[in-house]
C-alpha positions as CSV (number, residue, x, y, z in Angstrom):
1,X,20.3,-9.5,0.6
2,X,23.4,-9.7,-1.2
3,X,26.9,-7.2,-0.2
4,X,26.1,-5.2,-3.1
5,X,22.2,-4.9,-2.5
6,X,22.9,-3.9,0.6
7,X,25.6,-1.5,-0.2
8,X,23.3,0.4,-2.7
9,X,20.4,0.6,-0.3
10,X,22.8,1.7,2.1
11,X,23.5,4.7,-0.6
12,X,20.0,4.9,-0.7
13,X,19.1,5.5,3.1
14,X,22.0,7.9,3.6
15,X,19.9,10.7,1.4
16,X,16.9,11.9,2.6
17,X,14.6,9.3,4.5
18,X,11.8,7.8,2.6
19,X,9.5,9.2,5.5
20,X,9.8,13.3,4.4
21,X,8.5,14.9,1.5
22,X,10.3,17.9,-0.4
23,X,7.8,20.4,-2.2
24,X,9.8,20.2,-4.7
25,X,9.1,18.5,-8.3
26,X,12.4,20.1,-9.8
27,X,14.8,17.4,-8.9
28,X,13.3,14.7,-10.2
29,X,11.8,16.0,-13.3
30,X,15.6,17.2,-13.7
31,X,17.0,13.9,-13.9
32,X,14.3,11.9,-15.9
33,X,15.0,15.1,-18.5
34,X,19.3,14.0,-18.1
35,X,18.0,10.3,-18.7
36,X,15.7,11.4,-21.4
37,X,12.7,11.2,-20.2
38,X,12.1,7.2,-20.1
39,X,8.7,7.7,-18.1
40,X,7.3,9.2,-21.1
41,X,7.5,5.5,-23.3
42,X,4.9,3.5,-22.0
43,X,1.5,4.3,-20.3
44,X,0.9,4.7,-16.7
45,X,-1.5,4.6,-13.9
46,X,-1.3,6.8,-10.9
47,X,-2.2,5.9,-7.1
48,X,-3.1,7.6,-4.4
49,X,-4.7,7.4,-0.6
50,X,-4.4,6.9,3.0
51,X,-5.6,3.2,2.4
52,X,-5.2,0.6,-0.2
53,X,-2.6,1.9,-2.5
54,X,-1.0,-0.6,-2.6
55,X,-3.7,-3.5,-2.7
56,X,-5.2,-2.0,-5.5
57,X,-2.4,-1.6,-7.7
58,X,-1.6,-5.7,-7.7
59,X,-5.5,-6.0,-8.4
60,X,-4.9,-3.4,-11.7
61,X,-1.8,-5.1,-12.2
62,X,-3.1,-8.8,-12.0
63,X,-5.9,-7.4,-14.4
64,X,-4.0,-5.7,-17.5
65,X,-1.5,-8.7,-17.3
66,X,-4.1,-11.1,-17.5
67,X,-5.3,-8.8,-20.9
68,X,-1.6,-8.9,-22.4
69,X,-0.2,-6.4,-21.7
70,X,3.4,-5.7,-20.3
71,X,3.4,-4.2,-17.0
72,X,5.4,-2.1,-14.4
73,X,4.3,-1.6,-10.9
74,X,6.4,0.7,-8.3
75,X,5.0,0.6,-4.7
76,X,6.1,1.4,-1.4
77,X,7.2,0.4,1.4
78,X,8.6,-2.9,0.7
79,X,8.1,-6.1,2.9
80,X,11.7,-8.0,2.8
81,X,13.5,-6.3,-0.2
82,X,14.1,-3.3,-1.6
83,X,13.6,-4.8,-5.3
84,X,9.9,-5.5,-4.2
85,X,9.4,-2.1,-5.1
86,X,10.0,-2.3,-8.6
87,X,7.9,-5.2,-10.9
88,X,8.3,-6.1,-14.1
89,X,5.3,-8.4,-14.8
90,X,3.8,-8.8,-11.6
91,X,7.2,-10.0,-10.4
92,X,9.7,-7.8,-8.4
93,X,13.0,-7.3,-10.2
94,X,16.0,-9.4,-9.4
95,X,19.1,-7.7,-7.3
96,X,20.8,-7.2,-10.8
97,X,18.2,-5.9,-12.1
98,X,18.0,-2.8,-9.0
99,X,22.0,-2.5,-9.4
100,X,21.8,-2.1,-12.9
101,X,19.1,0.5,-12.2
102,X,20.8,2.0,-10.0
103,X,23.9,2.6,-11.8
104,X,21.9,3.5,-14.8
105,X,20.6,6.5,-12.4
106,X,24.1,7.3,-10.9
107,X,25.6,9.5,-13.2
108,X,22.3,11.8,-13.6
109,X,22.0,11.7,-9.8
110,X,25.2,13.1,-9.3
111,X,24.5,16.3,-12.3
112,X,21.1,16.6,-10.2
113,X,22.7,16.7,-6.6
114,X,25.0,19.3,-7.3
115,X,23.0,21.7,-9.3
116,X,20.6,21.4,-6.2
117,X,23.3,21.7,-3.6
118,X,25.2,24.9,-5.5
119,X,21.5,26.5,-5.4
120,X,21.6,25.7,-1.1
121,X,18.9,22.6,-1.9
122,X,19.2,18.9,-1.0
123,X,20.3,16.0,-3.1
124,X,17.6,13.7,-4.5
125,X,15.7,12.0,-1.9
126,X,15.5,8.4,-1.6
127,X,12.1,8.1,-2.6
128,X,13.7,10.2,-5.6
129,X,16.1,8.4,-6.7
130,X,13.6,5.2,-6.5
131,X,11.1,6.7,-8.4
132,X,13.6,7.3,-11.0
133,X,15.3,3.8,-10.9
134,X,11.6,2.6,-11.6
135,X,10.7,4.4,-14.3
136,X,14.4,4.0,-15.9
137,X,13.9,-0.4,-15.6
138,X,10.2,0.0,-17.3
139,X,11.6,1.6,-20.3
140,X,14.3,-0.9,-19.9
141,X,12.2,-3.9,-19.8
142,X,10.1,-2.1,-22.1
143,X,6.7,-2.0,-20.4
144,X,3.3,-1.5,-22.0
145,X,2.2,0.4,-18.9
146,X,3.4,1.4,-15.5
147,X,1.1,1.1,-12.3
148,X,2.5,4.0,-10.5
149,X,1.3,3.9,-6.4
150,X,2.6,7.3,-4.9
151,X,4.7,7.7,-1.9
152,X,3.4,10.3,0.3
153,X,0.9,12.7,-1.1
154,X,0.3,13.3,-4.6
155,X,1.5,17.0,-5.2
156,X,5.0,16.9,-4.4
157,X,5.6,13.2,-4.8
158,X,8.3,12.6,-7.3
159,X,6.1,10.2,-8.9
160,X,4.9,13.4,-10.3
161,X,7.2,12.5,-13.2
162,X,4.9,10.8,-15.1
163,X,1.6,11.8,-17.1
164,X,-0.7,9.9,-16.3
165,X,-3.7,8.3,-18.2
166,X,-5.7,7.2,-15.6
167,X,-5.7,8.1,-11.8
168,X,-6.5,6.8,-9.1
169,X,-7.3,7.9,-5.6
170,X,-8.6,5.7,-2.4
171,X,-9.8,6.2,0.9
172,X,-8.5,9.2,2.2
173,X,-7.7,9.3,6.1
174,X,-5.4,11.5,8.9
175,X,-2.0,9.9,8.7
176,X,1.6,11.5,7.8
177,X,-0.3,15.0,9.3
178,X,3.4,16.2,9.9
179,X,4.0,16.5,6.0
180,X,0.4,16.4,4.4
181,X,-1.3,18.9,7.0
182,X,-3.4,18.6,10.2
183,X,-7.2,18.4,8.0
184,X,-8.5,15.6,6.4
185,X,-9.0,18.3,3.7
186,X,-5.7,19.3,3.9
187,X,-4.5,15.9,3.1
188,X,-7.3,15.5,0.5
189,X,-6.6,18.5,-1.4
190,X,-2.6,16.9,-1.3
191,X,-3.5,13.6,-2.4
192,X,-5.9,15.6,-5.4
193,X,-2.3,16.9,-6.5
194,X,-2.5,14.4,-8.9
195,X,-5.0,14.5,-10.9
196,X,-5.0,15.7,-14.0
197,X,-7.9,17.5,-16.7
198,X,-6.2,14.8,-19.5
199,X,-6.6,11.6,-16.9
200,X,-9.7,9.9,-16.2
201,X,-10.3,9.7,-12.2
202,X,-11.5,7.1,-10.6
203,X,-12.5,8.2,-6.9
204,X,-13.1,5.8,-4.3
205,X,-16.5,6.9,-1.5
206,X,-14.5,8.6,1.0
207,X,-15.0,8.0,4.6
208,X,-15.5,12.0,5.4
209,X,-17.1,14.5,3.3
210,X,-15.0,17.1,3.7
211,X,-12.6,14.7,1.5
212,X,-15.3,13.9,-0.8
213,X,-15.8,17.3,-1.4
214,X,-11.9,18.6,-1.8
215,X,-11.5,15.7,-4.9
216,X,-15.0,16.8,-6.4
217,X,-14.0,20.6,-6.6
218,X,-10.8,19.4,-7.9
219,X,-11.9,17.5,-10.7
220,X,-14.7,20.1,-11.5
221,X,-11.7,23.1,-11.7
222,X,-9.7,20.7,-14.2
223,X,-13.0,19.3,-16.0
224,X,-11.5,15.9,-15.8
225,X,-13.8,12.6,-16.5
226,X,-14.4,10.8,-13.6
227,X,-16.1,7.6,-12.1
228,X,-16.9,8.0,-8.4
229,X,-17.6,4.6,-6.2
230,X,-21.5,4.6,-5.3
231,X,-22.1,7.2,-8.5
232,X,-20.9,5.5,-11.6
233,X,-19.4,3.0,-9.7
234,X,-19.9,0.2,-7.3
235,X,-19.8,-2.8,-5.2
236,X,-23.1,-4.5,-5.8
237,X,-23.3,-7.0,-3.7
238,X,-20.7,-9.4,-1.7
239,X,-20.8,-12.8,-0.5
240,X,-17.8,-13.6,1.9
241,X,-16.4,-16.9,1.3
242,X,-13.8,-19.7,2.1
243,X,-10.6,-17.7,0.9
244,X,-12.2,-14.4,-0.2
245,X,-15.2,-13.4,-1.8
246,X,-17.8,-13.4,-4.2
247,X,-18.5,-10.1,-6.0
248,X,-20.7,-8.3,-7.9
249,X,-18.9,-5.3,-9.5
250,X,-20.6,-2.1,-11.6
251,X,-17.7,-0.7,-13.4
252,X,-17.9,2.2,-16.0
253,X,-18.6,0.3,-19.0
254,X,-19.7,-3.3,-17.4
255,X,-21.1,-5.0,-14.8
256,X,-19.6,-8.0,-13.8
257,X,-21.6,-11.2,-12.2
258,X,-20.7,-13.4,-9.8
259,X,-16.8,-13.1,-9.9
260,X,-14.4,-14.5,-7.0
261,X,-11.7,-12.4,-5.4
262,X,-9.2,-13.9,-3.8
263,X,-8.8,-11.3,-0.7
264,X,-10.9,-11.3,2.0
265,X,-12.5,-8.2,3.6
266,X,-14.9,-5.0,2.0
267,X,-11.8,-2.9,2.1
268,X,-10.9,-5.8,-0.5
269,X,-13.8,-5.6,-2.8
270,X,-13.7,-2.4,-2.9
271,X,-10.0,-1.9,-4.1
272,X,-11.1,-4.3,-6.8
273,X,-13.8,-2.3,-7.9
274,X,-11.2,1.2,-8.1
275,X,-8.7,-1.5,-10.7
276,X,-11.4,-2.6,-12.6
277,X,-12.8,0.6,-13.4
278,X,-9.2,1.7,-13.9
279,X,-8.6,-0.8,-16.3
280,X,-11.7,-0.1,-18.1
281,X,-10.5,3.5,-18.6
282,X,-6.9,2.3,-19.8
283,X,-7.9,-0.5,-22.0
284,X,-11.5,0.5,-23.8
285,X,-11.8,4.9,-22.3
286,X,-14.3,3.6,-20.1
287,X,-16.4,2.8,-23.2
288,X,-15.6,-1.1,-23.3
289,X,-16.6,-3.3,-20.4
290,X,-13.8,-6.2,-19.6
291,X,-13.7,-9.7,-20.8
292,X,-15.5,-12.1,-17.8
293,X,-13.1,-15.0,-18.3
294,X,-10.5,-12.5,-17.9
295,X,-11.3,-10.4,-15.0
296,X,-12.4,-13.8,-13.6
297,X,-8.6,-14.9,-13.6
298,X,-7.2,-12.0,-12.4
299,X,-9.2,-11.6,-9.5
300,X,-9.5,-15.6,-8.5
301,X,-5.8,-15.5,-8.4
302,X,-4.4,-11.8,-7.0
303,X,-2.6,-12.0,-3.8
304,X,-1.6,-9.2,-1.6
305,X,0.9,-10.0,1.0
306,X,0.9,-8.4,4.9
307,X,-2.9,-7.3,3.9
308,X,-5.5,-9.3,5.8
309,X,-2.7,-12.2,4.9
310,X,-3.4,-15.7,6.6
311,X,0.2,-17.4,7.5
312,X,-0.7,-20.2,9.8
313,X,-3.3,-22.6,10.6
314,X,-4.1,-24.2,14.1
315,X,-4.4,-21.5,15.4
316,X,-4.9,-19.2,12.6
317,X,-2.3,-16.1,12.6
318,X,-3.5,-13.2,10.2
319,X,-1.4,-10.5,10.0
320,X,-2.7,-7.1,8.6
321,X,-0.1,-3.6,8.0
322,X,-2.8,-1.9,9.9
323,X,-0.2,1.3,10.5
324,X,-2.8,3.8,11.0
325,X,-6.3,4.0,13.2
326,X,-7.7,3.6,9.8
327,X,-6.6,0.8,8.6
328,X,-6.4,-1.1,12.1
329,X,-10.5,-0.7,12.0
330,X,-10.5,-2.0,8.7
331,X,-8.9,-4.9,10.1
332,X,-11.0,-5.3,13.0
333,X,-13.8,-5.0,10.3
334,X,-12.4,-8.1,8.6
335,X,-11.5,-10.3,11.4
336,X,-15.4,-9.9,12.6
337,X,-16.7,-10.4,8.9
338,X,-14.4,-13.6,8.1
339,X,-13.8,-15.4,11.3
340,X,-15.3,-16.8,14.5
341,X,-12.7,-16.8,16.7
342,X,-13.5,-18.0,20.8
343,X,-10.2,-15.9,21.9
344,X,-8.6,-13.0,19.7
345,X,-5.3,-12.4,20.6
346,X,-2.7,-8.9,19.0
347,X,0.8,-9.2,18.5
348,X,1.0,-5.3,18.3
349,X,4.3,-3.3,17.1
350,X,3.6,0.5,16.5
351,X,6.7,2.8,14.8
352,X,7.1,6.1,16.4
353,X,5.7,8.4,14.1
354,X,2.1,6.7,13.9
355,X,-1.0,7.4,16.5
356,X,-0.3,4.4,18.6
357,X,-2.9,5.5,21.1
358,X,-5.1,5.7,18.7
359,X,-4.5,2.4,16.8
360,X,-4.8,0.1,20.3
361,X,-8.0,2.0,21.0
362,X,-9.3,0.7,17.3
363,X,-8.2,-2.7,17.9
364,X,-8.9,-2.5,22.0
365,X,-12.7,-4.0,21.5
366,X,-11.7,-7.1,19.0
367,X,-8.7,-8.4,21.1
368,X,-9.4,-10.5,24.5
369,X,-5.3,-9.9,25.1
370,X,-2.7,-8.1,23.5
371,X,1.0,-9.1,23.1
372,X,3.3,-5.8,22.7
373,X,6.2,-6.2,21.3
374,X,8.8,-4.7,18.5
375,X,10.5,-5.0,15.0
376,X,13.3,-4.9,14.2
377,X,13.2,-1.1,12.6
378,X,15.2,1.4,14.4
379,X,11.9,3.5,14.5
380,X,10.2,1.2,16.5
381,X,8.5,2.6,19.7
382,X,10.0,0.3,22.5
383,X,7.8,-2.9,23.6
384,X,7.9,-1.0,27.2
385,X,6.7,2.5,26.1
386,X,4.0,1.1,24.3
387,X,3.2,-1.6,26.6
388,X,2.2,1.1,28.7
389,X,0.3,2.7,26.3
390,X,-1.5,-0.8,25.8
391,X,-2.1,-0.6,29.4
392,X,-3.7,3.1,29.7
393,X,-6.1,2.0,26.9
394,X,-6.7,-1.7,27.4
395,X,-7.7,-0.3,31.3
396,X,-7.3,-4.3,32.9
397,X,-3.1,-4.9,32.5
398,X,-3.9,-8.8,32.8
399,X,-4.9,-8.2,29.2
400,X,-2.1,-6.5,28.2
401,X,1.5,-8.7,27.5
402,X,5.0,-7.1,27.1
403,X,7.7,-9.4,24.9
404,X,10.3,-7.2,23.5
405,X,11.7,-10.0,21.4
406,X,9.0,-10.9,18.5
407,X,9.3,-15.1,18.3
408,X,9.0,-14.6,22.2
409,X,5.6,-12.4,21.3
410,X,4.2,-15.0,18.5
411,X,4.8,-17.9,20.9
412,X,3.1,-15.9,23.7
413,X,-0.1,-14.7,21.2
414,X,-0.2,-18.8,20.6
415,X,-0.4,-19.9,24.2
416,X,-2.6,-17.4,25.2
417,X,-5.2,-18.0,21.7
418,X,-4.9,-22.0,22.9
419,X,-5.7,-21.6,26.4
420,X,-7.2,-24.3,28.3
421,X,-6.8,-25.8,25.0
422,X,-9.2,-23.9,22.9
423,X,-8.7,-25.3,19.5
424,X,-10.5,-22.3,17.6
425,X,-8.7,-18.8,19.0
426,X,-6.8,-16.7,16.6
427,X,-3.7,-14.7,16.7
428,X,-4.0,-10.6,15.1
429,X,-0.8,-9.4,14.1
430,X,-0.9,-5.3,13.4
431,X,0.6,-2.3,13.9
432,X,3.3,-2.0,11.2
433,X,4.9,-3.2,7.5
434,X,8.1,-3.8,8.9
435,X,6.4,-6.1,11.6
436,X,4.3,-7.7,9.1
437,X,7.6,-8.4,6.9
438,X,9.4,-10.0,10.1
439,X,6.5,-12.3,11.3
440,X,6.4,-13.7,7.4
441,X,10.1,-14.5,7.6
442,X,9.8,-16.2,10.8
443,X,6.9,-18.7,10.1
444,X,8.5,-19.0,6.9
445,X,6.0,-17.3,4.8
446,X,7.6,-18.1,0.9
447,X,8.1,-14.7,-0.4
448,X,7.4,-13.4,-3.9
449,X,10.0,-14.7,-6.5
């Protein structure tokens, strides 16, 4: 990261942190007014969900590229740079490119802050002032269609900006309960905040009804068109492979034979099937079913780094985000499904706001050992707090391995997956995107240009 990168971000972190939500559209929809309103030029897509956000945006990404068209992607968190966040044709922007963003923002942001402050509010938000540097570099570029993957909630989130023409919502789950409510259908009916009775909504099966139920009265109150997965919708059938998968896929318009997808897991497959039937609703109003060769390409060749990711051979590492209880039994799910490993060993780092207990006591029954450890992020819980977490839930502490210092964990995870010389144990790296981000930096994992 460059002195001036880090400068701005700097900027960035000092307003309100990423991690808090203010019910409050105003701000934001004040300053895309100032800038004139730049979401408003190009189509866009809107994601949200506990689970798979982020996944399934590069799939619908990978997808309307691979059909022409120009495309913008915001998501969130980033791995190792800011500029992640914001792509311009699948490929995040260069550090110039978020300056000049930023500075095109500036002057707006500081109109915006102190109207807000005068009236006894806060000044725009990171996420915010993101958000708005995103949709100011689409219209920039110019984009033929934003894939727009929400922060936290729906309702409130300033991606709220934009109109959407297709949403999107996945897997619902209990995580950020300190912003989005205690229920799953309080956090269902927030994430539901953004659908819309003009956007087609594509709804993934939800893993609890009362979630299932919250989106369905929401869509029947707006009288919105909708696909639901395992209605309209669905994963036919799924052959696990060398690399990923083989899929059968009913979309809205098409089904879809025999095509490869180049992620591994169900989770997987089913993200694919939320962008293809996303796609079908932007390109063809659910009417037209995609071109084979096309989807074909897009799905043979769609990567998603720190999900299910593998970054070393001999013995195999995988590292997975896996920040909630959800998604670390999606992971265990995966490993099980995929690999045959004699001795599964964790590297596990857990940030302070997540259910750690909860998260080892997923991934408790796939691991033979667990390493504890912790990134680099000042929100990490200490490698000795959660260690003894690790050791209330794993019950024996000879299974349960404390290395503060994370190439002293990975080392560890490696001797202990090749002892006696076992030539097929694996090493499970979870608990956080900031520890997935730091393990890919230190084997030297090429990151996205």
């Amino acid at each position: 990261m460059s002195p001036a990168l880090r400068e701005v971000y700097a900027a960035l972190l000092q307003r309100a942190p990423e991690n808090r939500i203010e019910p409050d559209l105003s701000r934001i929809r004040r300053v895309m007014e100032l800038m004139g309103d730049p979401q408003t030029s190009y189509r866009s897509i809107r994601i949200a969900g506990t689970n798979g956000k982020t996944t399934t945006a590069r799939i619908l990404e990978r997808i309307l590229r691979e059909a022409g068209l120009r495309t913008g992607r915001t998501t969130s968190p980033h791995l190792h740079s800011p500029t992640e966040r914001i792509a311009i044709d699948g490929v995040p922007i260069d550090e110039e490119g978020f300056l000049q963003a930023y500075r095109d923002v500036e002057p707006f942001a500081q109109i915006v802050d102190a109207e807000s402050q005068a009236a006894g509010g806060p000044p725009l938000t990171f996420f915010e002032y993101l958000t708005a540097m995103a949709f100011q570099a689409f219209a920039s570029a110019p984009v033929d269609v934003a894939v727009v993957e929400t922060g936290l909630g729906g309702t409130w989130d300033a991606t709220g900006a934009v109109d959407p023409d297709v949403t999107v919502i996945t897997p619902i789950s209990l995580d950020h309960q300190e912003y989005l409510g205690d229920t799953i259908a309080e956090i269902a009916g927030e994430k539901a905040g953004i659908l819309t009775s003009s956007a087609t909504a594509i709804l993934a099966a939800q893993p609890y009804e009362d979630a299932a139920e919250v989106l369905r009265d929401r869509i029947s109150e707006l009288g919105a068109e909708a696909a639901l997965e395992d209605q309209q919708i669905g994963v036919l059938a799924r052959t696990p492979g060398v690399g990923g998968q083989m899929l059968t896929l009913q979309g809205i318009a098409g089904r879809y034979e025999e095509v490869f997808l180049s992620l591994l897991g169900e989770h997987q497959a089913r993200n694919a099937l939320l962008a293809v039937a996303a796609a079908e609703a932007l390109l063809g109003d659910g009417r037209a079913p995609l071109d084979g060769e096309l989807l074909s390409a897009a799905l043979s060749t769609v990567t998603s780094p720190g999900r299910a990711e593998v970054v070393r051979q001999s013995p195999t590492i995988l590292l997975d985000a896996a920040h909630n209880p959800a998604g670390a039994l999606t992971l265990v799910e995966t490993v099980r499904e995929n690999f045959r490993f004699t001795r599964t060993v964790g590297v596990v780092g857990i940030l302070q706001e997540k259910d750690a207990e909860e998260i080892l006591a997923v991934l408790e029954p796939l691991l033979d050992a667990v390493v504890i450890t912790a990134s680099s992020s000042p929100r990490a819980i200490p490698a000795d707090r959660l260690a003894d977490l690790a050791r209330d839930v794993f019950e024996d502490p000879d299974r349960v391995h404390e290395h503060p210092a994370l190439p002293d964990a990975i080392q560890a995870a490696v001797d202990l997956a090749e002892t006696d010389g076992d030539q097929f144990g694996g090493v499970v790296v979870a608990g956080s995107v900031t520890l997935a981000a730091e393990v890919r930096d230190l084997l030297g994992v090429e990151r996205e240009d």
